[in-house]
KEKE-3310 file (N, C-alpha, C; in steps of 0.2 Angstrom, whole numbers, plus 5000, padded with zeros to 4 digits):
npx = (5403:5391:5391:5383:5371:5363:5349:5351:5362:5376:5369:5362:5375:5384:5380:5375:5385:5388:5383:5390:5403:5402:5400:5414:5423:5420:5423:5435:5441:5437:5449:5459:5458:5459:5472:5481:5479:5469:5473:5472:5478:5492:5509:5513:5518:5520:5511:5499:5503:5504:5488:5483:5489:5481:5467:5452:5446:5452:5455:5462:5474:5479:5476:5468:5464:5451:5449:5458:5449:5435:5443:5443:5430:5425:5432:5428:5415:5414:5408:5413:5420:5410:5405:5392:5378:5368:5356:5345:5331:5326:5308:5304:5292:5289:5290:5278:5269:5270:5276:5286:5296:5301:5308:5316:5325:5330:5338:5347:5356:5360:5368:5378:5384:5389:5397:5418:5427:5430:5430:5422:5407:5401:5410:5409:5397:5400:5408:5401:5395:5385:5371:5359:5353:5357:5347:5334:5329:5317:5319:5315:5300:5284:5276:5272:5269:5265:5254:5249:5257:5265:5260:5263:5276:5278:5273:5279:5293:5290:5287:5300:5307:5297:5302:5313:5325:5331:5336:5331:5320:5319:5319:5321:5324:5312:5300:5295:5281:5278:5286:5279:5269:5273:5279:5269:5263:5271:5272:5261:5262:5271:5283:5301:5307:5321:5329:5328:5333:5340:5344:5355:5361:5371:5367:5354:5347:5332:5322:5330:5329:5316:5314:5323:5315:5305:5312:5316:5303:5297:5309:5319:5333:5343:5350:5364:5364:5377:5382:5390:5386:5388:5401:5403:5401:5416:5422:5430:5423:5419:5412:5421:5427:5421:5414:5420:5418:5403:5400:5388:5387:5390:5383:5372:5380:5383:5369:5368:5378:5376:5377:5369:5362:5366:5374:5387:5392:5387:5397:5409:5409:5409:5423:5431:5425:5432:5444:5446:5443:5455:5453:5448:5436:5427:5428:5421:5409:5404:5405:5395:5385:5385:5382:5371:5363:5364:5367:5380:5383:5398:5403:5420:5431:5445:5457:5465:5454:5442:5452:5453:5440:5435:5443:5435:5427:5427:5431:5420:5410:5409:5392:5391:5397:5389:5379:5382:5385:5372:5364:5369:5365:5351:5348:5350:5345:5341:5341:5351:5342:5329:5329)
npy = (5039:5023:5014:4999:4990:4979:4979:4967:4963:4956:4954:4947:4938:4944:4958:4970:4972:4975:4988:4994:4994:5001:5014:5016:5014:5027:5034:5034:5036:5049:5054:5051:5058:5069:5071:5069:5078:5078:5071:5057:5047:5048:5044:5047:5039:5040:5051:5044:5033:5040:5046:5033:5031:5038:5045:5045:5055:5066:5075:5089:5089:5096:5111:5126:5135:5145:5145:5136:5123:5127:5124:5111:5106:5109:5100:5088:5087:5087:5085:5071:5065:5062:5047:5039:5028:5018:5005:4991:4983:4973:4964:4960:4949:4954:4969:4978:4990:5006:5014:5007:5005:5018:5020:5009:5013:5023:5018:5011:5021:5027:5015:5018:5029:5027:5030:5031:5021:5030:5042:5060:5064:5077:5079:5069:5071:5082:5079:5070:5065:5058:5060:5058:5043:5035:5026:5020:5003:4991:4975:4963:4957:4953:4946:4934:4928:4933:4945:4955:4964:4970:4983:4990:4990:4997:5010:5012:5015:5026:5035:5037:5044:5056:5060:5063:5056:5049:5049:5043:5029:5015:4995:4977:4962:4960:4955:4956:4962:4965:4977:4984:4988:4993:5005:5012:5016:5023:5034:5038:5043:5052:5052:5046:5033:5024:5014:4998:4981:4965:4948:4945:4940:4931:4919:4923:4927:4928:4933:4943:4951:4953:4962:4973:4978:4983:4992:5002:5007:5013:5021:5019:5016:4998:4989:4975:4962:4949:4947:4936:4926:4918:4915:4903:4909:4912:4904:4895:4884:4866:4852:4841:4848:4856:4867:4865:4852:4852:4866:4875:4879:4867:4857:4864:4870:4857:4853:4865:4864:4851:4841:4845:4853:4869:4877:4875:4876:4890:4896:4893:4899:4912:4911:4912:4923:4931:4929:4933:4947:4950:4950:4946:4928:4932:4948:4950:4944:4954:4964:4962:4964:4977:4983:4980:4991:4991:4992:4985:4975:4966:4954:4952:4943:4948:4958:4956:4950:4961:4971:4966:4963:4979:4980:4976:4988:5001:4999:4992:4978:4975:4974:4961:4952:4952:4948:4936:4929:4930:4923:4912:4912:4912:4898:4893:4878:4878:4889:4900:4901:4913:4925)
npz = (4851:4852:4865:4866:4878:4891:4906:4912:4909:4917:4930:4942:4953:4948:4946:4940:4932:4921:4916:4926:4924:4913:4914:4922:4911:4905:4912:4915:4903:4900:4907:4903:4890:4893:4902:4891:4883:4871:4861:4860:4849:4850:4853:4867:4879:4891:4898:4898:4905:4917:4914:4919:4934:4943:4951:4945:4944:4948:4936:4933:4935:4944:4941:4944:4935:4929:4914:4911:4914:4907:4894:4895:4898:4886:4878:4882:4879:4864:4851:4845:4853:4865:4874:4873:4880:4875:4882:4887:4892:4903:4899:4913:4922:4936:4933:4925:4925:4918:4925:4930:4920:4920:4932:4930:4921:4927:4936:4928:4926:4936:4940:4930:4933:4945:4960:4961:4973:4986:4979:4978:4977:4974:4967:4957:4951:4945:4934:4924:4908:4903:4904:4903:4896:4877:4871:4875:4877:4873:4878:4874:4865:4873:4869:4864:4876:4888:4883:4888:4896:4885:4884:4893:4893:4882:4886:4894:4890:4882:4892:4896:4887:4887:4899:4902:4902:4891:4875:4864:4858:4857:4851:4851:4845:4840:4830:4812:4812:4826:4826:4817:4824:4836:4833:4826:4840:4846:4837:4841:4850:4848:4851:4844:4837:4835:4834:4829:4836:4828:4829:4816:4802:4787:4790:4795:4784:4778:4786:4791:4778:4777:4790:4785:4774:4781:4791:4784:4779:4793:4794:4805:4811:4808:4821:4820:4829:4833:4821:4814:4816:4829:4828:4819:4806:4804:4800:4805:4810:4806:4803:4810:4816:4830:4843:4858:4870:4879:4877:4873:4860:4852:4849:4841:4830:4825:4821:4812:4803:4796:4783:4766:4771:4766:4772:4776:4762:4760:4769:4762:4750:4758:4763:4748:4744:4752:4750:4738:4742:4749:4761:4780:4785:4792:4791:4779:4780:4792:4784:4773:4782:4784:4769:4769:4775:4788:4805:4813:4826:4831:4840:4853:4859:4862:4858:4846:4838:4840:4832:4819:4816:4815:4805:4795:4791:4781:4766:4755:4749:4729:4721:4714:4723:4734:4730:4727:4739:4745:4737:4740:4754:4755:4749:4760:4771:4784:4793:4804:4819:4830:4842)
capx = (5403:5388:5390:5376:5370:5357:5352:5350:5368:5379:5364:5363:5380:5388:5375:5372:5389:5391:5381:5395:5409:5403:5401:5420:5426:5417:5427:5444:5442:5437:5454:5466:5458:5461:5478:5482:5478:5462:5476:5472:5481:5497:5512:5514:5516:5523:5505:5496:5504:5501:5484:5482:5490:5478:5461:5450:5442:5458:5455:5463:5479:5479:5474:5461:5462:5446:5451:5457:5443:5432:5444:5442:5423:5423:5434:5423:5409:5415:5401:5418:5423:5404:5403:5385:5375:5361:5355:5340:5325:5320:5302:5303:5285:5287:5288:5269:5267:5274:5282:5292:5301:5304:5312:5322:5329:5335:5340:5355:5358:5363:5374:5382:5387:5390:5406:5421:5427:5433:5427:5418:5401:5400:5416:5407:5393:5402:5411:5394:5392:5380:5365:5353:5354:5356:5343:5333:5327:5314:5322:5312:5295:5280:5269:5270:5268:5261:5255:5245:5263:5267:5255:5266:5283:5279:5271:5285:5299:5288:5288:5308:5309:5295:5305:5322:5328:5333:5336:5327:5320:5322:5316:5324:5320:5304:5301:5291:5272:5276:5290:5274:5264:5276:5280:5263:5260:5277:5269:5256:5265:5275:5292:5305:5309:5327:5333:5328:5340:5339:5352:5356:5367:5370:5362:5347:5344:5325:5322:5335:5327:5309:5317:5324:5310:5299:5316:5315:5294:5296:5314:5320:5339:5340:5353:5361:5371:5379:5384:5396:5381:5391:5407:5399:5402:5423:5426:5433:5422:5414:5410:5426:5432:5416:5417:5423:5413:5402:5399:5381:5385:5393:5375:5369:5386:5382:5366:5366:5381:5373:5377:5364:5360:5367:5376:5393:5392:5387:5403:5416:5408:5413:5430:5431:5424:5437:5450:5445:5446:5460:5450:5444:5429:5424:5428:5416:5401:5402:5405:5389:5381:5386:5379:5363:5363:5363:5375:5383:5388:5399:5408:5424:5434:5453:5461:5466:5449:5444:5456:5449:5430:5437:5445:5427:5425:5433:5429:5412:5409:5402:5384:5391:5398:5382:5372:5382:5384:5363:5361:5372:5361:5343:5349:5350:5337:5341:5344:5352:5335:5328:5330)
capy = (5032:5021:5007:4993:4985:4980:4980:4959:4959:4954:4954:4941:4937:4951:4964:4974:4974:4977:4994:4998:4996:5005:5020:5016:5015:5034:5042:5035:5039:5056:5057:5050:5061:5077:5070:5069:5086:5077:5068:5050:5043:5050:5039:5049:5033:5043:5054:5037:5032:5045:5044:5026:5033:5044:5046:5046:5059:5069:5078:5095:5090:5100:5115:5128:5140:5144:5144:5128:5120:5129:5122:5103:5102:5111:5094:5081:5089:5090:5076:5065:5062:5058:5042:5036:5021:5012:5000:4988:4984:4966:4964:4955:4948:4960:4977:4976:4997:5012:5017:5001:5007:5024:5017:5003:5019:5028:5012:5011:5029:5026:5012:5018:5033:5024:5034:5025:5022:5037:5049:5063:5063:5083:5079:5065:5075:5087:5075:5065:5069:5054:5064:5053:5036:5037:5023:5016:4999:4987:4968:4957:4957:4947:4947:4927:4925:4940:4951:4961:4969:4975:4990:4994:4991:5002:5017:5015:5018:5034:5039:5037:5050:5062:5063:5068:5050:5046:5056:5040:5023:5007:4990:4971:4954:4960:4952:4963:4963:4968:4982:4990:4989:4998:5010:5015:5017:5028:5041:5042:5049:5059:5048:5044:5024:5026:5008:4990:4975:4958:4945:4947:4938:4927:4913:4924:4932:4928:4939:4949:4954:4956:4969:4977:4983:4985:4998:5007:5010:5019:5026:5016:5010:4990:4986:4967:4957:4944:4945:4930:4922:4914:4914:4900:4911:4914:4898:4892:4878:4864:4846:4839:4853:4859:4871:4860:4848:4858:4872:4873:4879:4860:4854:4870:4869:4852:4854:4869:4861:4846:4841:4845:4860:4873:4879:4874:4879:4897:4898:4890:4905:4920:4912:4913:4934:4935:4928:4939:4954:4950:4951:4935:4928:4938:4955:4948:4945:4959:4971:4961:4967:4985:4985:4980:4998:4988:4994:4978:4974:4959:4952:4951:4942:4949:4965:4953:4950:4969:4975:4963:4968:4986:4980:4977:4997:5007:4997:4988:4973:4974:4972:4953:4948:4953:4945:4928:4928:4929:4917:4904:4913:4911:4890:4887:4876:4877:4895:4900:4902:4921:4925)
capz = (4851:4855:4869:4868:4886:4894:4911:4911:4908:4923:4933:4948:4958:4947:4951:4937:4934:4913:4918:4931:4920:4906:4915:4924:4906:4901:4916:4914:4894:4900:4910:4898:4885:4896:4900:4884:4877:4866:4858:4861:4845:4851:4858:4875:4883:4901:4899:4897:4912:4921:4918:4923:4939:4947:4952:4938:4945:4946:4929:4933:4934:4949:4941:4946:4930:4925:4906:4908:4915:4901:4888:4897:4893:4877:4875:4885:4876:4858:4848:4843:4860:4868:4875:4874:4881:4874:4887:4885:4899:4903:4902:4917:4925:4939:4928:4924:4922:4914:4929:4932:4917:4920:4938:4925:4917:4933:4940:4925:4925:4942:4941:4925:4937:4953:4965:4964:4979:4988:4972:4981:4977:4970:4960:4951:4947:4940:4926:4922:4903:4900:4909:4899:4889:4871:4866:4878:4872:4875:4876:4870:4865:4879:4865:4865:4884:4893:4880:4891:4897:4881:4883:4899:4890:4875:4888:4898:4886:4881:4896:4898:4882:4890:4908:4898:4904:4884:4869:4859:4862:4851:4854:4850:4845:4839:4821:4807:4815:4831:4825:4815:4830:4842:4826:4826:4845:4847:4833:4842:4857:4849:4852:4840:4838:4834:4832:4829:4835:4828:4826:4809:4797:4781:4793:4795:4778:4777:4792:4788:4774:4780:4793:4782:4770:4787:4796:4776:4778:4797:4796:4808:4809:4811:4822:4818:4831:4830:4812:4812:4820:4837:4828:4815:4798:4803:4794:4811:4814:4802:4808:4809:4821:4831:4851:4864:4874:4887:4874:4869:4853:4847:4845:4838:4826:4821:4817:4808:4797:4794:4776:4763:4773:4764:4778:4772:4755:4761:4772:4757:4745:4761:4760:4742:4742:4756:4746:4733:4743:4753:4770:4782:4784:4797:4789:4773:4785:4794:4778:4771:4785:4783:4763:4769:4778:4796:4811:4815:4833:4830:4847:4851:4868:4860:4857:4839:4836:4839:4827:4813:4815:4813:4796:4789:4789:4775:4761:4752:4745:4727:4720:4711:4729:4738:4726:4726:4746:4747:4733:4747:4760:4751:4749:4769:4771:4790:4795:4812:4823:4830:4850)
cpx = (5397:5391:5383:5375:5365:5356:5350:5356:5372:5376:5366:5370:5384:5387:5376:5379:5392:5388:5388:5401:5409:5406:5408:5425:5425:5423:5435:5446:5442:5446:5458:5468:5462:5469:5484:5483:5473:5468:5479:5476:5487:5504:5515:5514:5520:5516:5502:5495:5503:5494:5480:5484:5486:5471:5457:5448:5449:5458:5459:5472:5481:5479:5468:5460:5456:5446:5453:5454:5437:5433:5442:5435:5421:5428:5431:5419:5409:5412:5408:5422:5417:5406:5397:5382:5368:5359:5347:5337:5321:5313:5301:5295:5284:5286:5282:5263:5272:5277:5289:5297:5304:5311:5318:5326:5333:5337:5351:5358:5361:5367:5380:5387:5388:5398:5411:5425:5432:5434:5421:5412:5399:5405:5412:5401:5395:5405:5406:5393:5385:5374:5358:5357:5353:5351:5342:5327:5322:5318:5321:5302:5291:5276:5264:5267:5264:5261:5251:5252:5267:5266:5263:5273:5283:5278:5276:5291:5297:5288:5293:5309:5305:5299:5310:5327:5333:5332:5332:5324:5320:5318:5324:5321:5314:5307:5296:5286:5272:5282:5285:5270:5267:5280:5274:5262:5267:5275:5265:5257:5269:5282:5296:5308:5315:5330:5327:5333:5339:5345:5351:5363:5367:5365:5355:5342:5338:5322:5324:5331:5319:5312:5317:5321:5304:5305:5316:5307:5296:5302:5315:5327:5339:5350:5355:5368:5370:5378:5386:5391:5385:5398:5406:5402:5409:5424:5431:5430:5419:5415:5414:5431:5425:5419:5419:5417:5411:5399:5391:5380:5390:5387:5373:5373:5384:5376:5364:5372:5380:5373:5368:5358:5361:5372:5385:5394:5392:5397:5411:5417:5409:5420:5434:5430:5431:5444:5452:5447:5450:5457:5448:5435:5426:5421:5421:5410:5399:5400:5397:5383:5379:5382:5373:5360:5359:5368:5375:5385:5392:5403:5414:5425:5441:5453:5463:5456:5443:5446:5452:5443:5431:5439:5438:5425:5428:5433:5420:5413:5405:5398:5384:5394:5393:5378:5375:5383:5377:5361:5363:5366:5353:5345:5347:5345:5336:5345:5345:5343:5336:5328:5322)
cpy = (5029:5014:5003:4989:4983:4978:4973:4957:4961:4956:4948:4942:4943:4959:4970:4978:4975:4985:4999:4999:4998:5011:5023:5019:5021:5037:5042:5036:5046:5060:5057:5053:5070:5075:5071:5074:5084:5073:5061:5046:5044:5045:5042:5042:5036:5046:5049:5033:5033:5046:5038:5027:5036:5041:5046:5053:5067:5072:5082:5093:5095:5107:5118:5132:5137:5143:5137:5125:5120:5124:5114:5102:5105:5104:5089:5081:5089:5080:5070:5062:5060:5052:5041:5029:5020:5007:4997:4985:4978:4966:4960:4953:4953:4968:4977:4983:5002:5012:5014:5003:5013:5022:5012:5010:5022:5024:5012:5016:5029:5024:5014:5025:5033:5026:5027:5027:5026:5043:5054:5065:5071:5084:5074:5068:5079:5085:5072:5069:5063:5056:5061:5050:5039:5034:5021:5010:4993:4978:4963:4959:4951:4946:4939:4925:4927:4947:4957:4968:4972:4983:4997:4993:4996:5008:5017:5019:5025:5036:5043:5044:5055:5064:5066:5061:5046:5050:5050:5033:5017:4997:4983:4964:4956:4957:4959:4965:4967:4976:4987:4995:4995:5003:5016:5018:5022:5036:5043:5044:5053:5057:5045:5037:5025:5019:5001:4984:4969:4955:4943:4944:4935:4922:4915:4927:4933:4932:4943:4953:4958:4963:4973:4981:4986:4993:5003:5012:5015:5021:5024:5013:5002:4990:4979:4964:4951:4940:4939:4925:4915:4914:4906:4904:4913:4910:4893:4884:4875:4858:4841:4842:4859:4863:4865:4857:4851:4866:4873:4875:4873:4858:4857:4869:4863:4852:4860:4867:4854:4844:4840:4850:4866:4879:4880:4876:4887:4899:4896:4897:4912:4918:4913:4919:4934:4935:4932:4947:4956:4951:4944:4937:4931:4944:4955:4948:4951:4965:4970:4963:4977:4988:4983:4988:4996:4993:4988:4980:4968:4958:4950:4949:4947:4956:4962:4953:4955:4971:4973:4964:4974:4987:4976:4981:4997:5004:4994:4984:4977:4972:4962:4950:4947:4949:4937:4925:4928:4925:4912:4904:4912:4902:4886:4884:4875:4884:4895:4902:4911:4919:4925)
cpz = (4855:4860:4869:4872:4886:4902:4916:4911:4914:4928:4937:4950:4955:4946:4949:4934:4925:4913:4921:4927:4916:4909:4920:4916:4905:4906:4914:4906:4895:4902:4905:4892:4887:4899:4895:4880:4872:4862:4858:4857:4846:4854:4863:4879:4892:4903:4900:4904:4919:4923:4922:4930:4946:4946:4947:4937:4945:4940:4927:4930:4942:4950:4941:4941:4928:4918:4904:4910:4911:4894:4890:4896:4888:4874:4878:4881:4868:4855:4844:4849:4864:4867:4877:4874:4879:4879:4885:4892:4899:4904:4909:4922:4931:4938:4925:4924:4920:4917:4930:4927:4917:4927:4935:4925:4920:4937:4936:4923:4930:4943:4937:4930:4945:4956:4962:4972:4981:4986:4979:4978:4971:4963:4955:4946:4942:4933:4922:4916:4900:4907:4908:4896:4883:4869:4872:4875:4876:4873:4874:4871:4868:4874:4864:4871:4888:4887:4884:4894:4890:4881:4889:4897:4885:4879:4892:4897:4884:4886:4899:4895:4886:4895:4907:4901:4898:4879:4862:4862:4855:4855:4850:4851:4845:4832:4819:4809:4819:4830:4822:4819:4833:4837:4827:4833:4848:4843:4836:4848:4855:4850:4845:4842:4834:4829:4834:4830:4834:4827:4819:4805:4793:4783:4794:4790:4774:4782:4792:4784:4775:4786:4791:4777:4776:4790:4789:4777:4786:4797:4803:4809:4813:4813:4821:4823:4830:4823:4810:4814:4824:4833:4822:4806:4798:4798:4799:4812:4808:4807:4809:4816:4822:4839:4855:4867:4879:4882:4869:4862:4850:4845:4842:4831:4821:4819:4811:4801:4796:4785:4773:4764:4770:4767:4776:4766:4757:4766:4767:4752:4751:4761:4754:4741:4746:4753:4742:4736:4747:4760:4772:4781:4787:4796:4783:4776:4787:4788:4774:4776:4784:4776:4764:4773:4785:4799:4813:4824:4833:4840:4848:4859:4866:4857:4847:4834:4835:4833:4819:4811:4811:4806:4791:4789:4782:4769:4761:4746:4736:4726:4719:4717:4733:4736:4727:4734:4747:4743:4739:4751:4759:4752:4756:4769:4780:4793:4803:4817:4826:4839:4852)
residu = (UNK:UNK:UNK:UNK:UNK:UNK:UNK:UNK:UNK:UNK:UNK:UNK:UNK:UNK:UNK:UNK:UNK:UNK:UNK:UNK:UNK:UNK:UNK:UNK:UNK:UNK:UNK:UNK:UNK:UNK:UNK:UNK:UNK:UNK:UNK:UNK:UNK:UNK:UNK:UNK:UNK:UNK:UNK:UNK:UNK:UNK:UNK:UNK:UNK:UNK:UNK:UNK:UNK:UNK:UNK:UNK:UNK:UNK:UNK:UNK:UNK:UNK:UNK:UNK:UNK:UNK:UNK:UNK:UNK:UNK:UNK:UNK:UNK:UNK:UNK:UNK:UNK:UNK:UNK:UNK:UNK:UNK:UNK:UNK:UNK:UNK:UNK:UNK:UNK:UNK:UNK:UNK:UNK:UNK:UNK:UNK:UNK:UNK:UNK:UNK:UNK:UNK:UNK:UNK:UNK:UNK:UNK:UNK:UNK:UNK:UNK:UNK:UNK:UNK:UNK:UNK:UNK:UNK:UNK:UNK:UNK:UNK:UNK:UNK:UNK:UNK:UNK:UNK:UNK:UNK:UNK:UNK:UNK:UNK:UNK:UNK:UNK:UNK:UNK:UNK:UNK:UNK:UNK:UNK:UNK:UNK:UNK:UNK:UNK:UNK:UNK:UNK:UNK:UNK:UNK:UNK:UNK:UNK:UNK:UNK:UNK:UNK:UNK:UNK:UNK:UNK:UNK:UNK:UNK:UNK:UNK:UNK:UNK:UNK:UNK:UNK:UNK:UNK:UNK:UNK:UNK:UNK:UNK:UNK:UNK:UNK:UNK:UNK:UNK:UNK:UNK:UNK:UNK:UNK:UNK:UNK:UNK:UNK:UNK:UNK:UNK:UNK:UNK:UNK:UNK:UNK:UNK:UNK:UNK:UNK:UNK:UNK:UNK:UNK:UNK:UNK:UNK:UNK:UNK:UNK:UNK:UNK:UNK:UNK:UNK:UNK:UNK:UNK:UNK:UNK:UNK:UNK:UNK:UNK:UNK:UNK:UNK:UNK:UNK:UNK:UNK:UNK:UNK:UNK:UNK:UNK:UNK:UNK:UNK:UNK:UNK:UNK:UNK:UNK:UNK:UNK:UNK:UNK:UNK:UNK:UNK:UNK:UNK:UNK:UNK:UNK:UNK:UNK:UNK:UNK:UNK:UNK:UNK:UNK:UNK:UNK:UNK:UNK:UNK:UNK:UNK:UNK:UNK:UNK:UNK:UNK:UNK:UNK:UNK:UNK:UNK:UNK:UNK:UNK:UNK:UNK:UNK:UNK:UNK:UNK:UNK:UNK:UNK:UNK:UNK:UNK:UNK:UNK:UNK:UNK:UNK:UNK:UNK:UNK:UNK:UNK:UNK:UNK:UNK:UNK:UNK:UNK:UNK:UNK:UNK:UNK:UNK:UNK:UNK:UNK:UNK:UNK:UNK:UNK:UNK:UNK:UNK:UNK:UNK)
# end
């Protein structure tokens, strides 16, 4: 399993603190799996509790046999139980050489493995399976503002993969030109560009689509968040019943449903597939994500709305649903905007 961060998110007053709980998440998943016997789906709900009980660092169980300690990271370590993070690296105006990124990298390498309190320091090491990031990503391209700092965003991220800091790198919110560019300047160091992230959905599917024959040409997989684009393609809101007062997407909402937009018409026709194949509007987007051979990130606040993302797996839209959800999506004459 991938996680996707960056190290911009809960930044300021809570001080780099979506870092710190991923890698709170990684240990107490490591405990509860070794609790457990590798048998997470299981209904032990005394085991479960027990490991919610304890240390996280507590692994053993309070045993010292070498064989079972052996057998405990042949099961940490088995490629269906890694947890790995993706994290993404603000250009921010101070970062302004290669190294500034290499220092990013070991900056959230750190927090994702920061003690908890009263963890002894040699015990932490010992459990730390995320040794390196899976995907270290550049966050937004400066290319409009300060393009002299790209040179040192692109050498940076190769220098993360030369140090053994990342097993790949990836960029986001670049559009087609500058995804070729920094294509081109990763080959010729010798670095693998892993992934592309745009926000991506029926709302953006003229972008969308240029992405996509550009992440085809370098072997490239295109990340796509915010599939529902903000929660806009559930079928939840139209202009009658927009977010609450205070919510900067009520303006957004209203102008993108603005009659004669196209906008409306596209969200009538994913009710309509959904109906058709017994799923909501949600599942229908995000699965139209999936048949474009994107990785969707959609977001979720609820353990309900989790569950429901997860039900846009394990099936596929066919060719004549795809085709008549991008006719809608081709019509918008006001597509969602690019970050």
């Amino acid at each position: 399993t991938v996680f996707d961060t960056a190290d911009s998110y809960g930044t300021g007053n809570l001080n780099g603190r979506a870092e710190i709980l991923l890698g709170q998440f990684e240990r107490r998943y490591q405990q509860e799996l070794l609790l457990m016997g590798g048998d997470r789906d299981g209904d032990d709900l005394k085991s479960r509790a027990a490991a919610a009980s304890k240390p996280w660092w507590d692994l053993s169980g309070g045993s010292s046999n070498k064989d079972s300690k052996q057998q405990q990271q042949r099961l940490l370590l088995a490629p269906d139980q890694q947890q790995q993070i993706a994290t993404k690296f603000a250009p921010y105006p101070w970062r302004l050489t290669r190294g500034s990124f290499c220092k990013a990298a070991q900056e959230s390498l750190a927090r994702i493995h920061q003690q908890d309190q009263g963890q002894p320091l040699a015990i932490a090491q010992a459990h730390w399976t995320t040794s390196r990031l899976a995907i270290a990503q550049a966050h937004w391209s400066t290319k409009n503002y300060l393009p002299q700092q790209e040179a040192a965003v692109w050498g940076g991220l190769a220098d993360c993969y030369h140090a053994g800091l990342t097993q790949a790198v990836g960029v986001s919110n670049y559009g087609p030109k500058q995804l070729l560019k920094v294509s081109k300047f990763m080959q010729n160091e010798n670095v693998p560009l892993a992934t592309a992230q745009i926000q991506y959905s029926l709302m953006t599917y003229k972008v969308a689509t240029e992405m996509n024959e550009v992440c085809q040409d370098i072997h490239c997989r295109l990340i796509s968040y915010s599939p529902l684009c903000l929660g806009l393609l559930t079928g939840k809101y139209n202009l009658d019943n927009l977010p609450r007062s205070g919510n900067p997407r009520r303006q957004l909402f209203r102008e993108l449903l603005a009659p004669g937009g196209g906008t409306q018409e596209l969200i009538d026709t994913i009710e309509a597939v959904a109906s058709e194949y017994g799923k909501t509007n949600s599942q229908v987007a995000i699965n139209w994500a999936l048949c474009k051979d994107t990785i969707p990130i959609p977001g979720c606040r609820t353990l309900s709305q989790a569950q429901e993302n997860i039900g846009a797996t394990g099936w596929r839209l066919q060719s004549d649903a795809v085709a008549e959800l991008e006719s809608k999506a081709a019509a918008v004459t006001k597509p969602m905007i690019q970050n």
